[in-house]
N, CA, C and O atoms as a GROMACS GRO file, in nm:
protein
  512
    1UNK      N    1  -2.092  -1.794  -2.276
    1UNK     CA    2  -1.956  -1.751  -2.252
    1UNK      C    3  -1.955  -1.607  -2.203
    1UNK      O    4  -2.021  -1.521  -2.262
    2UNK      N    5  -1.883  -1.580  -2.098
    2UNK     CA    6  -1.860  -1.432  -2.056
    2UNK      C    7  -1.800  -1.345  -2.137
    2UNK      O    8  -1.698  -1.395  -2.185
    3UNK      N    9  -1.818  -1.248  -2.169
    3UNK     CA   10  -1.743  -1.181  -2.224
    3UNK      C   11  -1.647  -0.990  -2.182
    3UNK      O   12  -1.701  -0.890  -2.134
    4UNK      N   13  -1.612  -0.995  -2.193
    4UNK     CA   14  -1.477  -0.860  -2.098
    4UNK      C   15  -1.461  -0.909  -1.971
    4UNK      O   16  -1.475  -0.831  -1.876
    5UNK      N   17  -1.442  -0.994  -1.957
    5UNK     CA   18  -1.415  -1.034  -1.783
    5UNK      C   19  -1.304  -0.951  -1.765
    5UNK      O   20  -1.207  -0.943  -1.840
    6UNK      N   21  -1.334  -0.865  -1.621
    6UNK     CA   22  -1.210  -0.748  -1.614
    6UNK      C   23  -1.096  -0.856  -1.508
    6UNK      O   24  -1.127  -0.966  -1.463
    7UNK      N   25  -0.976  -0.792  -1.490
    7UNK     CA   26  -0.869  -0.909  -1.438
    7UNK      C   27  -0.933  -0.929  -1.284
    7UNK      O   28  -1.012  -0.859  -1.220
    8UNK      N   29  -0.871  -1.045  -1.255
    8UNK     CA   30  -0.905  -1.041  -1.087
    8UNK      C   31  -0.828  -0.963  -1.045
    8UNK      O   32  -0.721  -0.937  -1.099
    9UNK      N   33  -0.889  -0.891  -0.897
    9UNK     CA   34  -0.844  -0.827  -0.807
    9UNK      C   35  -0.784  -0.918  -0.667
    9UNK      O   36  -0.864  -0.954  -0.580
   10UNK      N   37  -0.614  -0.955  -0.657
   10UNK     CA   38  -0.624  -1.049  -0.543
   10UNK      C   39  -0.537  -0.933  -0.463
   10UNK      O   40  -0.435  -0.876  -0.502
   11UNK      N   41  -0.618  -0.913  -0.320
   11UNK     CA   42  -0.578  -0.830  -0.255
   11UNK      C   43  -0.508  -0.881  -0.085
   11UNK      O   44  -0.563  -0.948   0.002
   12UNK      N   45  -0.388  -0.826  -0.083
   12UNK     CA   46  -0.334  -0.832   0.065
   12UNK      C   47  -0.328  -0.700   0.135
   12UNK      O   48  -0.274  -0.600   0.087
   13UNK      N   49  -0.390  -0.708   0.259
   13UNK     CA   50  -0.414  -0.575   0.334
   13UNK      C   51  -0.365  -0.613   0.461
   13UNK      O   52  -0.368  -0.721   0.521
   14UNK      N   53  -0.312  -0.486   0.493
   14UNK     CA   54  -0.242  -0.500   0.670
   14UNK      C   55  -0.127  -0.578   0.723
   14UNK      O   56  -0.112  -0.591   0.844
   15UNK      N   57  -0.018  -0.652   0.605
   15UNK     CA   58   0.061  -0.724   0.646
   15UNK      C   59   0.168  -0.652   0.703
   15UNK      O   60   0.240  -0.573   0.641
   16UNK      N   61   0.180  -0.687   0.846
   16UNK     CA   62   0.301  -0.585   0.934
   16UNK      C   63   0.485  -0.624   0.884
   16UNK      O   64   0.509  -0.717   0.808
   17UNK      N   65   0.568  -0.559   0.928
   17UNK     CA   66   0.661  -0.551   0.892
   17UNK      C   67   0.718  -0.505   1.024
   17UNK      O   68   0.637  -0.442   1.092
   18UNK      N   69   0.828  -0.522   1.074
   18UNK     CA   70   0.920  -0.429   1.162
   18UNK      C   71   1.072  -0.410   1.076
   18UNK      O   72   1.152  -0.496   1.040
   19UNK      N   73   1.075  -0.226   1.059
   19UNK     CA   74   1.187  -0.243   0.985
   19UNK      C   75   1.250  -0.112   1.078
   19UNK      O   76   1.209  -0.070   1.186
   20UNK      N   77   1.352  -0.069   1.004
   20UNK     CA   78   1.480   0.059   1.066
   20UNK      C   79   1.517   0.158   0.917
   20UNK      O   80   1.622   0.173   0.856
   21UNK      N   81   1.374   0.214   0.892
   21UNK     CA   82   1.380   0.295   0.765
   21UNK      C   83   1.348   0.431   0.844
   21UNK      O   84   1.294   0.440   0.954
   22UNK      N   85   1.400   0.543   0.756
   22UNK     CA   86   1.378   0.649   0.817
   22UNK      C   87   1.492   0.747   0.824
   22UNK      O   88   1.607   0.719   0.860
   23UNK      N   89   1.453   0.854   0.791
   23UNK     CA   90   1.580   0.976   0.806
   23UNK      C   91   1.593   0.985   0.932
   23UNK      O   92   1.615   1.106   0.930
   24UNK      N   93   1.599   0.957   1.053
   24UNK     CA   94   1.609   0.991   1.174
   24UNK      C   95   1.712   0.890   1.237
   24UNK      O   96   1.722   0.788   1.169
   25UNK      N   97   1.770   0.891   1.318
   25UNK     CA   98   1.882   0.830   1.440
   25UNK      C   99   1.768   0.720   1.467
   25UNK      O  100   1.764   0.603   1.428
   26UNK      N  101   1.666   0.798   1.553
   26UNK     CA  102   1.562   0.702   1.624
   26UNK      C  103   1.514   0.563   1.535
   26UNK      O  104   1.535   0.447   1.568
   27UNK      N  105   1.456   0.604   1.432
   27UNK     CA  106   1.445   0.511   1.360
   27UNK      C  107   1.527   0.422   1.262
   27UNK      O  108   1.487   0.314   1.219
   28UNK      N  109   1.630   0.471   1.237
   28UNK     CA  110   1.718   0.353   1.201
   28UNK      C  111   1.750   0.263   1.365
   28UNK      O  112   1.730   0.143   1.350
   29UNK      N  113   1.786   0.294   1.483
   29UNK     CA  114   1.791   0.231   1.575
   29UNK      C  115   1.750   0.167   1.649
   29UNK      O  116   1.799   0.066   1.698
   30UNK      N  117   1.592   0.247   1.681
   30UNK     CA  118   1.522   0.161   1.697
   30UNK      C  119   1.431   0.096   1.640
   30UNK      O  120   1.392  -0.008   1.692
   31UNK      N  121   1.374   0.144   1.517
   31UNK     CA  122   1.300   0.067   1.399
   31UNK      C  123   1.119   0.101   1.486
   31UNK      O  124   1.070   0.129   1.596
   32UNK      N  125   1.083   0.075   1.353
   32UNK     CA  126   0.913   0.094   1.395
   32UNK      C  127   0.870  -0.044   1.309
   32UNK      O  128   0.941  -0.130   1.257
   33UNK      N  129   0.700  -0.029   1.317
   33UNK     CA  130   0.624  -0.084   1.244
   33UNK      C  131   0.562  -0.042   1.132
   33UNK      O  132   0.515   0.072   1.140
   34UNK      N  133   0.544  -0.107   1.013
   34UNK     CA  134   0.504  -0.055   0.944
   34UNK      C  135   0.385  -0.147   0.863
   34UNK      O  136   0.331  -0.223   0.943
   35UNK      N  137   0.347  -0.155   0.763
   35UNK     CA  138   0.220  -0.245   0.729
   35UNK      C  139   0.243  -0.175   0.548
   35UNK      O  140   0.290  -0.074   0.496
   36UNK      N  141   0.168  -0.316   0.501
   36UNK     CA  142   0.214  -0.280   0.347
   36UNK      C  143   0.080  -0.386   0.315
   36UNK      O  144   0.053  -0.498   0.358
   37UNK      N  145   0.013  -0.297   0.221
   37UNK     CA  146  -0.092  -0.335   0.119
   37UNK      C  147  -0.022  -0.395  -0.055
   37UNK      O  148   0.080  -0.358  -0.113
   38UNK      N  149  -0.122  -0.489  -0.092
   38UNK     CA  150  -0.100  -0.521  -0.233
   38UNK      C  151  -0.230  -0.561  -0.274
   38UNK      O  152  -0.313  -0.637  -0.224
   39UNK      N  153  -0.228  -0.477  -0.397
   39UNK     CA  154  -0.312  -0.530  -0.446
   39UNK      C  155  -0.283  -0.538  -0.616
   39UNK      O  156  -0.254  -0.444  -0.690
   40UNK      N  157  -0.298  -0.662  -0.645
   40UNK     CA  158  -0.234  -0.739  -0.796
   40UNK      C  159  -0.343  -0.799  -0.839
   40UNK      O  160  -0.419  -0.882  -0.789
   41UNK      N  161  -0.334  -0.710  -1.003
   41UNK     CA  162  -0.475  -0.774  -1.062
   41UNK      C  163  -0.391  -0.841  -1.183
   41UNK      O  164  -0.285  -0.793  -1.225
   42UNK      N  165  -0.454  -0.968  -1.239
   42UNK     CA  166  -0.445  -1.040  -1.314
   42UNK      C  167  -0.514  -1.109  -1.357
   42UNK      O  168  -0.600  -1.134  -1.272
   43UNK      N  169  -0.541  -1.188  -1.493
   43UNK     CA  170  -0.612  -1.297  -1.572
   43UNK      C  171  -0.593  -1.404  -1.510
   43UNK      O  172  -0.505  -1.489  -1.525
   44UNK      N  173  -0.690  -1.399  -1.428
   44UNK     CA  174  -0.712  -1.534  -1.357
   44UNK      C  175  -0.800  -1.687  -1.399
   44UNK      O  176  -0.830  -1.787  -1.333
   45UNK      N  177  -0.823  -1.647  -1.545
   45UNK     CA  178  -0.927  -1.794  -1.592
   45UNK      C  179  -0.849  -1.921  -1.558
   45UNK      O  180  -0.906  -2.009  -1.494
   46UNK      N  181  -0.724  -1.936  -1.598
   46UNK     CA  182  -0.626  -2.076  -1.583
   46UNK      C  183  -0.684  -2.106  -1.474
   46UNK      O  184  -0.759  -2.200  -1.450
   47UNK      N  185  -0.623  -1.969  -1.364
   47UNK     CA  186  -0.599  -2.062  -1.185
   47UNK      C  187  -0.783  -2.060  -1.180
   47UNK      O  188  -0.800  -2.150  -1.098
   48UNK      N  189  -0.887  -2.024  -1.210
   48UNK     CA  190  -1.000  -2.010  -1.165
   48UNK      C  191  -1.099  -2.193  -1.224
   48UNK      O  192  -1.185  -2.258  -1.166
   49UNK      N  193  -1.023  -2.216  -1.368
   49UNK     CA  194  -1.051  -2.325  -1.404
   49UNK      C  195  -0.987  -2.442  -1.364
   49UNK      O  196  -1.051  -2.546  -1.351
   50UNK      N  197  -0.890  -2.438  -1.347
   50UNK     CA  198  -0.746  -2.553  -1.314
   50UNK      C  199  -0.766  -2.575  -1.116
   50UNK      O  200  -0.775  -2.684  -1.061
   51UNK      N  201  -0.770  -2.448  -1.050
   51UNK     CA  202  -0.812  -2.434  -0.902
   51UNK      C  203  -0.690  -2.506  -0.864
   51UNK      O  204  -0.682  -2.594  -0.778
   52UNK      N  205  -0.565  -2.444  -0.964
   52UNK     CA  206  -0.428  -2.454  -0.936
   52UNK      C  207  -0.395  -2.371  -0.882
   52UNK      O  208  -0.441  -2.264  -0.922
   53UNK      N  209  -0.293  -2.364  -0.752
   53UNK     CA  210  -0.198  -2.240  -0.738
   53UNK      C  211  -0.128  -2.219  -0.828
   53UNK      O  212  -0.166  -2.121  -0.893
   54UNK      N  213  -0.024  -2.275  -0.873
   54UNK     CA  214   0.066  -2.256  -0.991
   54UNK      C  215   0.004  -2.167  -1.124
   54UNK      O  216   0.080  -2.078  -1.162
   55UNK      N  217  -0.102  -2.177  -1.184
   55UNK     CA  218  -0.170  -2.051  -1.240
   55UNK      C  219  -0.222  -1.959  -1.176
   55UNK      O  220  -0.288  -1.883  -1.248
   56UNK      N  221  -0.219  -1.937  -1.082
   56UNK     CA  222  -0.217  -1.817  -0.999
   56UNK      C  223  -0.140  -1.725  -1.006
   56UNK      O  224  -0.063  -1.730  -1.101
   57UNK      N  225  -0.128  -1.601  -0.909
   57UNK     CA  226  -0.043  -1.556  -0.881
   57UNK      C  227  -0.046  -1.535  -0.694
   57UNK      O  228  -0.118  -1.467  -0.621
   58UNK      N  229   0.059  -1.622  -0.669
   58UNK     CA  230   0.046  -1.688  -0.508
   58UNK      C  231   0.126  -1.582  -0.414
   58UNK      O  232   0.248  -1.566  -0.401
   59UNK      N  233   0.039  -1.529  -0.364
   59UNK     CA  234   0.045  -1.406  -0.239
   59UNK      C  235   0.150  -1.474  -0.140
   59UNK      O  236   0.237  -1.392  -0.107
   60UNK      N  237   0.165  -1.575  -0.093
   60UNK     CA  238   0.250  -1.618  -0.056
   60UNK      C  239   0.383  -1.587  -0.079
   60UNK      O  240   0.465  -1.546   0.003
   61UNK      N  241   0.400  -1.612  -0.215
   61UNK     CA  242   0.539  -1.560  -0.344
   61UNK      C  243   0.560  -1.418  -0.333
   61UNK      O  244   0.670  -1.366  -0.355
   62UNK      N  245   0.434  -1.340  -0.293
   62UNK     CA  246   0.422  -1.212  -0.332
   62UNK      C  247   0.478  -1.126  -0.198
   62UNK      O  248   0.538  -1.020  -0.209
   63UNK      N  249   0.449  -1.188  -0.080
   63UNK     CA  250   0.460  -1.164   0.030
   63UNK      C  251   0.656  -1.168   0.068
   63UNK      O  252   0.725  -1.076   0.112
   64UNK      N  253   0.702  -1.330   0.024
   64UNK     CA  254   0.852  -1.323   0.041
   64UNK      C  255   0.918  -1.208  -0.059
   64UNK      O  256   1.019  -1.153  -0.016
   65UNK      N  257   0.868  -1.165  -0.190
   65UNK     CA  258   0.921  -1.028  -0.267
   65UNK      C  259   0.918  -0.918  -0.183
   65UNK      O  260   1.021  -0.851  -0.175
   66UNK      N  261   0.809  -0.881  -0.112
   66UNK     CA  262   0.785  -0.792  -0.056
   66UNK      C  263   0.909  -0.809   0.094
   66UNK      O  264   0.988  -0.720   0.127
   67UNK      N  265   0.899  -0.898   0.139
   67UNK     CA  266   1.007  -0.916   0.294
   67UNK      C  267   1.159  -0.879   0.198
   67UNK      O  268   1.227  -0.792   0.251
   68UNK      N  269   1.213  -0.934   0.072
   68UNK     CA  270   1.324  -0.933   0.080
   68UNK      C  271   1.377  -0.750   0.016
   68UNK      O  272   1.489  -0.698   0.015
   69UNK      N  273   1.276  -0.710  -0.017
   69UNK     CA  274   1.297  -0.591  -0.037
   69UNK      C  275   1.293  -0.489   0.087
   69UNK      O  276   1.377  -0.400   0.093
   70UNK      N  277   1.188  -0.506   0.191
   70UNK     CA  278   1.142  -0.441   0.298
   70UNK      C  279   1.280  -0.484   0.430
   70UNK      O  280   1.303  -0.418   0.531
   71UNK      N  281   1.354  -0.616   0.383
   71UNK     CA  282   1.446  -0.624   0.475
   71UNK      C  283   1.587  -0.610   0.437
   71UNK      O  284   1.682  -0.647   0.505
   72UNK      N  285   1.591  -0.541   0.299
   72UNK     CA  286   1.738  -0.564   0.277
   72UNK      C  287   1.829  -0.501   0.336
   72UNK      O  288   1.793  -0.411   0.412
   73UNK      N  289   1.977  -0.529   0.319
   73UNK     CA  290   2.080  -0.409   0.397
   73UNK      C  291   2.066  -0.298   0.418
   73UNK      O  292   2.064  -0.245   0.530
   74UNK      N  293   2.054  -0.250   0.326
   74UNK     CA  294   2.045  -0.116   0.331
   74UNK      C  295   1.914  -0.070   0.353
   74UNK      O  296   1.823  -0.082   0.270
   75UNK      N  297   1.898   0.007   0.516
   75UNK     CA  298   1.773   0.079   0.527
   75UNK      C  299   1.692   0.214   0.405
   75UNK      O  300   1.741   0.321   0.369
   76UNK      N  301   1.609   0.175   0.383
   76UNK     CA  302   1.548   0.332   0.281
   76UNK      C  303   1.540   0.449   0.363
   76UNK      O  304   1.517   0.444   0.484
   77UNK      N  305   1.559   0.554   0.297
   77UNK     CA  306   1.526   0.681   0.397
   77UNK      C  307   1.390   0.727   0.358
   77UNK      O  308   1.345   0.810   0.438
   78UNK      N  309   1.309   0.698   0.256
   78UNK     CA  310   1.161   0.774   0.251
   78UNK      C  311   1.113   0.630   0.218
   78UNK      O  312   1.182   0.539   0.171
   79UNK      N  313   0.980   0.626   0.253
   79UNK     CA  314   0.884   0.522   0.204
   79UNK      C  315   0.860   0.519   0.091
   79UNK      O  316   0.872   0.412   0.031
   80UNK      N  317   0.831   0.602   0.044
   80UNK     CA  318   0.836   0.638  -0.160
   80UNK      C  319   0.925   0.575  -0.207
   80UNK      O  320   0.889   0.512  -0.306
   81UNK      N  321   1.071   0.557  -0.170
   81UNK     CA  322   1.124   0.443  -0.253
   81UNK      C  323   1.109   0.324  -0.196
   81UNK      O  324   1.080   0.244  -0.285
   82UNK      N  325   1.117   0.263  -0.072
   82UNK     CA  326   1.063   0.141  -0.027
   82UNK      C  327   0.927   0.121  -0.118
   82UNK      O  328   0.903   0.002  -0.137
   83UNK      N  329   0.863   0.182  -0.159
   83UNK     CA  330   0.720   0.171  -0.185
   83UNK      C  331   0.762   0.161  -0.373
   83UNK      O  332   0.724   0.070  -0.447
   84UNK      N  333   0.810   0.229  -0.396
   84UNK     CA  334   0.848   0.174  -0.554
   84UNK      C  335   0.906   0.054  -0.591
   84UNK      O  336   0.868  -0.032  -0.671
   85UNK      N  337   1.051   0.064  -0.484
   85UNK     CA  338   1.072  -0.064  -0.443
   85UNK      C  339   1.043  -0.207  -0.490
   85UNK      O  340   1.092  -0.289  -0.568
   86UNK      N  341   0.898  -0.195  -0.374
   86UNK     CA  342   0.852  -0.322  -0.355
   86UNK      C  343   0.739  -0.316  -0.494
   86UNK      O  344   0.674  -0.420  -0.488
   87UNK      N  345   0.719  -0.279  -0.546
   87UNK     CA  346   0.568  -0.240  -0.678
   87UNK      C  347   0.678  -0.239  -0.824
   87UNK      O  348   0.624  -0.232  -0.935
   88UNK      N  349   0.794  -0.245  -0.817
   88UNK     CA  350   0.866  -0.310  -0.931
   88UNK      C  351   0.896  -0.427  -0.906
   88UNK      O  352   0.816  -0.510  -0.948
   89UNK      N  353   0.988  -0.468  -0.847
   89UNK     CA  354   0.957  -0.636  -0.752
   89UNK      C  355   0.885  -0.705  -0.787
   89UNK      O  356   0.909  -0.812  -0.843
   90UNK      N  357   0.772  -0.657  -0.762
   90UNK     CA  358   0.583  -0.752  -0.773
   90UNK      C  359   0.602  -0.774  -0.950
   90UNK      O  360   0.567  -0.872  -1.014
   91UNK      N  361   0.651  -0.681  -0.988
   91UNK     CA  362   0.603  -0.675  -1.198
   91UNK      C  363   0.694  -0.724  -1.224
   91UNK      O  364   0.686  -0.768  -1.338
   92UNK      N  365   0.836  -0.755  -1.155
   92UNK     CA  366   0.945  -0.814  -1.255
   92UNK      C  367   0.916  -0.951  -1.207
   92UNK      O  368   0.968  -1.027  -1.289
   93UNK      N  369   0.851  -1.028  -1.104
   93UNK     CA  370   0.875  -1.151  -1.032
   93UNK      C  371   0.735  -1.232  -1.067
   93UNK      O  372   0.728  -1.353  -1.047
   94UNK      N  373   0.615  -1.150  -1.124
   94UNK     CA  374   0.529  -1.218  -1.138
   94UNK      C  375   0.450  -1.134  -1.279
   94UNK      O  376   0.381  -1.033  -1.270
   95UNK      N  377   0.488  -1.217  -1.420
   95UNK     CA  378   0.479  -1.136  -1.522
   95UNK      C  379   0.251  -1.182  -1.542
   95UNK      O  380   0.188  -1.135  -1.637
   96UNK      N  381   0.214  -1.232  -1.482
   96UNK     CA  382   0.074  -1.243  -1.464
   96UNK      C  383   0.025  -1.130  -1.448
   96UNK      O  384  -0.060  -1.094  -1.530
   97UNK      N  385   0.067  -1.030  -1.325
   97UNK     CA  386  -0.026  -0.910  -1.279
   97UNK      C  387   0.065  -0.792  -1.439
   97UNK      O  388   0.173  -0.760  -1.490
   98UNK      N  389  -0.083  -0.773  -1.448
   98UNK     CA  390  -0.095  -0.626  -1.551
   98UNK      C  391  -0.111  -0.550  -1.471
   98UNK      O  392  -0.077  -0.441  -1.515
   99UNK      N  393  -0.159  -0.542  -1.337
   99UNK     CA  394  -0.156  -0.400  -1.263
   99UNK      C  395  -0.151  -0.455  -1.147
   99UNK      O  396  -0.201  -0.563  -1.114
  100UNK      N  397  -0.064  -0.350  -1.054
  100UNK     CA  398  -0.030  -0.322  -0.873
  100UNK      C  399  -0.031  -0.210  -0.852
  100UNK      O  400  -0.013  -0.113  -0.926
  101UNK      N  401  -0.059  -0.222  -0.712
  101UNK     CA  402  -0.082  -0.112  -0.622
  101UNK      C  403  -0.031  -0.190  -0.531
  101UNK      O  404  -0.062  -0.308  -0.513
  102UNK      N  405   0.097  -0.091  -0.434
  102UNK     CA  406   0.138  -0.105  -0.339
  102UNK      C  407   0.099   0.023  -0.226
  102UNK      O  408   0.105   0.140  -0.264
  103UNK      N  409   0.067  -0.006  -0.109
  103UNK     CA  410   0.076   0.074  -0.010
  103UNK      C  411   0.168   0.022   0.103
  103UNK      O  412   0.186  -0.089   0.152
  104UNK      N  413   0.232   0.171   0.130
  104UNK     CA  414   0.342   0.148   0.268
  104UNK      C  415   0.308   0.237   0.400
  104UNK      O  416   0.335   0.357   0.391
  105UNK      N  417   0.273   0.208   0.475
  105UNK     CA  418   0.233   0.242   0.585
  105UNK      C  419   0.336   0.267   0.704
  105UNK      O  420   0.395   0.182   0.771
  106UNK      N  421   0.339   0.388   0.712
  106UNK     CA  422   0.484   0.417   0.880
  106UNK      C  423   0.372   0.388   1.003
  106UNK      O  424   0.267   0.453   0.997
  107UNK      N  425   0.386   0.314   1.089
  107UNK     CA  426   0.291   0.346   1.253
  107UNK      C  427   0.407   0.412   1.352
  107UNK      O  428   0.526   0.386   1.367
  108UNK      N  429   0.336   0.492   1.401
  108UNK     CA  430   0.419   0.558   1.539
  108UNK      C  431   0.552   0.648   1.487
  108UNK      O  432   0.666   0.612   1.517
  109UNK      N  433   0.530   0.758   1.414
  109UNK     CA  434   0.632   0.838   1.360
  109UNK      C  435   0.670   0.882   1.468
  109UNK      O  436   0.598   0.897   1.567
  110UNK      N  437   0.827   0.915   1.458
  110UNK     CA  438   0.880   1.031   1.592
  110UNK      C  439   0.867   1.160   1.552
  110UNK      O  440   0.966   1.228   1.526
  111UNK      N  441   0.762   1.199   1.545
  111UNK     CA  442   0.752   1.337   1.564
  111UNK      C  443   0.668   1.464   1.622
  111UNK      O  444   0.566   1.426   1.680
  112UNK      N  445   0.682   1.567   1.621
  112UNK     CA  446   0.618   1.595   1.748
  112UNK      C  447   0.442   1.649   1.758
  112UNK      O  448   0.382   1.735   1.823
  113UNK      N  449   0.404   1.550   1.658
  113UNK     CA  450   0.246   1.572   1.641
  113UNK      C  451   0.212   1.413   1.657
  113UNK      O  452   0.302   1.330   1.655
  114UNK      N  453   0.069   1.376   1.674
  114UNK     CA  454   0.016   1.280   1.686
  114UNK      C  455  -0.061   1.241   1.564
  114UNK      O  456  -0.165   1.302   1.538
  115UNK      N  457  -0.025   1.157   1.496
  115UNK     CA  458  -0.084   1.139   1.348
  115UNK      C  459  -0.099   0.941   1.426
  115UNK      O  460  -0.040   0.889   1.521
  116UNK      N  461  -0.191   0.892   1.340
  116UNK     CA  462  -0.208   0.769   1.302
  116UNK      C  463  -0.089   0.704   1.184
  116UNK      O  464  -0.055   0.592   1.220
  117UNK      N  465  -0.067   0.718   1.143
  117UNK     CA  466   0.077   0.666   1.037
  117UNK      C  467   0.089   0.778   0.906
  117UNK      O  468   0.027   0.885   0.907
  118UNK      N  469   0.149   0.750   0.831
  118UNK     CA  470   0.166   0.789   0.725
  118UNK      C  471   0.226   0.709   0.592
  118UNK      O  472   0.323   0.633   0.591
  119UNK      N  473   0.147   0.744   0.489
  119UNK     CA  474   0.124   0.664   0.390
  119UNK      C  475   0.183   0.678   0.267
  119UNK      O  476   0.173   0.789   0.216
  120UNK      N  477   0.263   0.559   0.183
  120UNK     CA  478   0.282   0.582   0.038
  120UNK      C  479   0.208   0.522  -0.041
  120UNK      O  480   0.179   0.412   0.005
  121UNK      N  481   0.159   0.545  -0.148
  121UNK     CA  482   0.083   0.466  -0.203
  121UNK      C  483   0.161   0.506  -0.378
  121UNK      O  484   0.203   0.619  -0.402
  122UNK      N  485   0.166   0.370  -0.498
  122UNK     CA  486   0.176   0.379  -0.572
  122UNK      C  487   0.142   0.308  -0.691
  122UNK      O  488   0.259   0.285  -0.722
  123UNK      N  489   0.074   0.255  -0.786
  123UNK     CA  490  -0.018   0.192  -0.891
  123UNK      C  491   0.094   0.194  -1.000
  123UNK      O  492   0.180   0.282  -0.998
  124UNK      N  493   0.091   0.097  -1.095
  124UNK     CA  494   0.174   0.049  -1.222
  124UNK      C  495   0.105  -0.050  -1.266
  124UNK      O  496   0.067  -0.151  -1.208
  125UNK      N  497   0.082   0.002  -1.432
  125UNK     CA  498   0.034  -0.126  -1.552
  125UNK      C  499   0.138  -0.181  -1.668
  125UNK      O  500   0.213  -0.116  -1.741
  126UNK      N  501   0.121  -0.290  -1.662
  126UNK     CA  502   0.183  -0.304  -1.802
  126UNK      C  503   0.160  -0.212  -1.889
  126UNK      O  504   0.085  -0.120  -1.855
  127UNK      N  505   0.198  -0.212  -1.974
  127UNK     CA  506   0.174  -0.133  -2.145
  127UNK      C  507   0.121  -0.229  -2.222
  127UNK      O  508   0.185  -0.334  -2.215
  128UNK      N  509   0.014  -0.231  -2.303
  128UNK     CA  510  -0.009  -0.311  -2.374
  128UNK      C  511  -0.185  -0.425  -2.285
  128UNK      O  512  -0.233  -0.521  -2.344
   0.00000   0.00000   0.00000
């Protein structure tokens, strides 16, 4: 028998988004791209023995939390709350993961330097 098996790590990387977040005119109007990481660890023996989705925790599921937050009415003005956002979401909708990490990714900022994107990143555990 194994013993401390640490939780699984099930990770989503690079999933794009087109949204209209942003303190700027430009970007609420015309909207950019953006890309959002997850990564949700959980006790995976059920789904690993069973080779059920349903004891899982299904990225799929995890993915529509993430769209309905990333598309709601109301645009966010900083990624930091889009990015909290979506990393409370993940813990209230799927009580499996003891820990997330969300990353939010801006591509193509309007501004007047040339950067590759810019990034939020934020981690949360249960208690206990």
């Amino acid at each position: 028998m194994v013993k401390n098996l640490q939780p699984m790590k099930l990770t989503v990387k690079n999933a794009e988004f087109y949204g209209y977040h942003g303190v700027k005119n430009e970007e609420r109007t015309l909207g950019g791209k953006y890309q959002i990481d997850l990564e949700l660890y959980y006790n995976a023996r059920s789904a690993v023995i069973s080779d059920d989705v349903s004891d899982s925790v299904n990225y799929e599921e995890a993915m529509y939390a993430v769209d309905e937050i990333f598309n709601a009415e109301e645009p966010y003005n900083l990624i930091e709350t889009l990015c909290y956002d979506i990393l409370t979401a993940i813990m209230e909708r799927f009580p499996l993961v003891v820990k997330a990490t969300v990353r939010v990714r801006k591509l193509h900022i309007p501004i007047g330097q040339v950067i590759g994107y810019v990034e939020a990143e934020q981690t949360i555990s249960r208690e206990g």
